[in-house]
N, C-alpha and C positions, 0 to 999 in steps of 0.2 A: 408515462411516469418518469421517463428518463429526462432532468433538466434541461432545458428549453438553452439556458443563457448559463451566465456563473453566477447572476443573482437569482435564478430558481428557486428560493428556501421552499415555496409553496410544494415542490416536486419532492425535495427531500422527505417534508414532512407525508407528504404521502407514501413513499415509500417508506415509511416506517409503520405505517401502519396499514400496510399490504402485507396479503399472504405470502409465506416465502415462497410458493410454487410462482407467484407473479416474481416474486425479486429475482432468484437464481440466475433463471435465465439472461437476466440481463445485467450480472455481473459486471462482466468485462464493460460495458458501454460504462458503468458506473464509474468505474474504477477510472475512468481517466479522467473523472473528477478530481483527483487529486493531484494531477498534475504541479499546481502553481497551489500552494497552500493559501497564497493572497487572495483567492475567488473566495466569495462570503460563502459558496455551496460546500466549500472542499473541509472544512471543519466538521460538521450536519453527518457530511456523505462517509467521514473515515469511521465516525461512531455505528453509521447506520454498515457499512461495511464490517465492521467487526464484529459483529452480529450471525457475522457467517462463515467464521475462524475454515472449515474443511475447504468452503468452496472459493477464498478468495488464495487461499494459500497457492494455489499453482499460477493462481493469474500474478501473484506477487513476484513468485520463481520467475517468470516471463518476463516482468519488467524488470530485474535484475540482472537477469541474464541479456539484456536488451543495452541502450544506447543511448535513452534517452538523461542525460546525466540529473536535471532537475528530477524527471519521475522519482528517478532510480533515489534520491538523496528525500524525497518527499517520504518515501516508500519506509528503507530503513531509518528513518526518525519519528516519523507518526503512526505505523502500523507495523513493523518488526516487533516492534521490544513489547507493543501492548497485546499481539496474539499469545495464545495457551503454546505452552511447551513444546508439546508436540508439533504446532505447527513451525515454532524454528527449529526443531527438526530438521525437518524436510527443507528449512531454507539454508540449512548450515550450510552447507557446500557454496553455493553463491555467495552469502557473507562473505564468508572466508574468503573467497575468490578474490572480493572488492578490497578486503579490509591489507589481504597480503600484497596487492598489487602496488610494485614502487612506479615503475616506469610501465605506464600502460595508458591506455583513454580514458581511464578514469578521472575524476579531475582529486583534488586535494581535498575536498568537504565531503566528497563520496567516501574516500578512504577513512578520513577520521567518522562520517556518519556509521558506517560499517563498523571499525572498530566497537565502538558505542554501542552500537545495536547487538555486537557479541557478548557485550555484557550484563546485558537484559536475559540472553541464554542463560545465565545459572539455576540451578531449579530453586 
């Protein structure tokens, strides 16, 4: 079920209409569908991911707290600000991490993406 290619939509749409016990577990392989938001999959797969606000929330923390600077900017502009409450929660700490960093590996659109994304936190 996990997309073949970046133009997979056939794989999307199947994972949406699988059982979550099939989805879960293959979370994380999903999630790195969103990498490059330009893949025709990577739109399909954030919605079909959001679908699962508890279990995608720590794989998010991961790629925040991670390196790769596109994920990371894909991550908080397409799926921070659109999960429930609770789950920026648990990602405050990271945001914040990105959003307060001047001088650091972060690049400049991570910083303002982050800021951004802490403004979706208000309840």
């Amino acid at each position: 079920m996990i997309p073949k290619d970046k133009h997979d939509l056939a794989a999307v749409e199947q994972l949406k209409e699988a059982d979550a016990e099939l989805v879960i577990p293959i979370l994380p392989q999903l999630l790195e569908w969103v990498q490059d938001m330009n893949w025709p999959v990577a739109e399909p797969m954030v919605e079909l991911l959001l679908r699962y606000p508890n279990e995608i929330t720590p794989l998010v923390e991961e790629v925040l707290r991670g390196d790769d600077d596109m994920w990371i900017y894909w991550c908080l502009v397409r799926i921070v600000p659109k999960l429930p409450f609770y789950s920026k929660l648990v990602l405050a700490d990271a945001v914040e991490k990105i959003a307060a960093m001047e001088e650091t590996p972060f690049n400049e659109d991570n910083i303002e993406a982050a800021k951004e994304a802490l403004q979706s936190f208000e309840p």
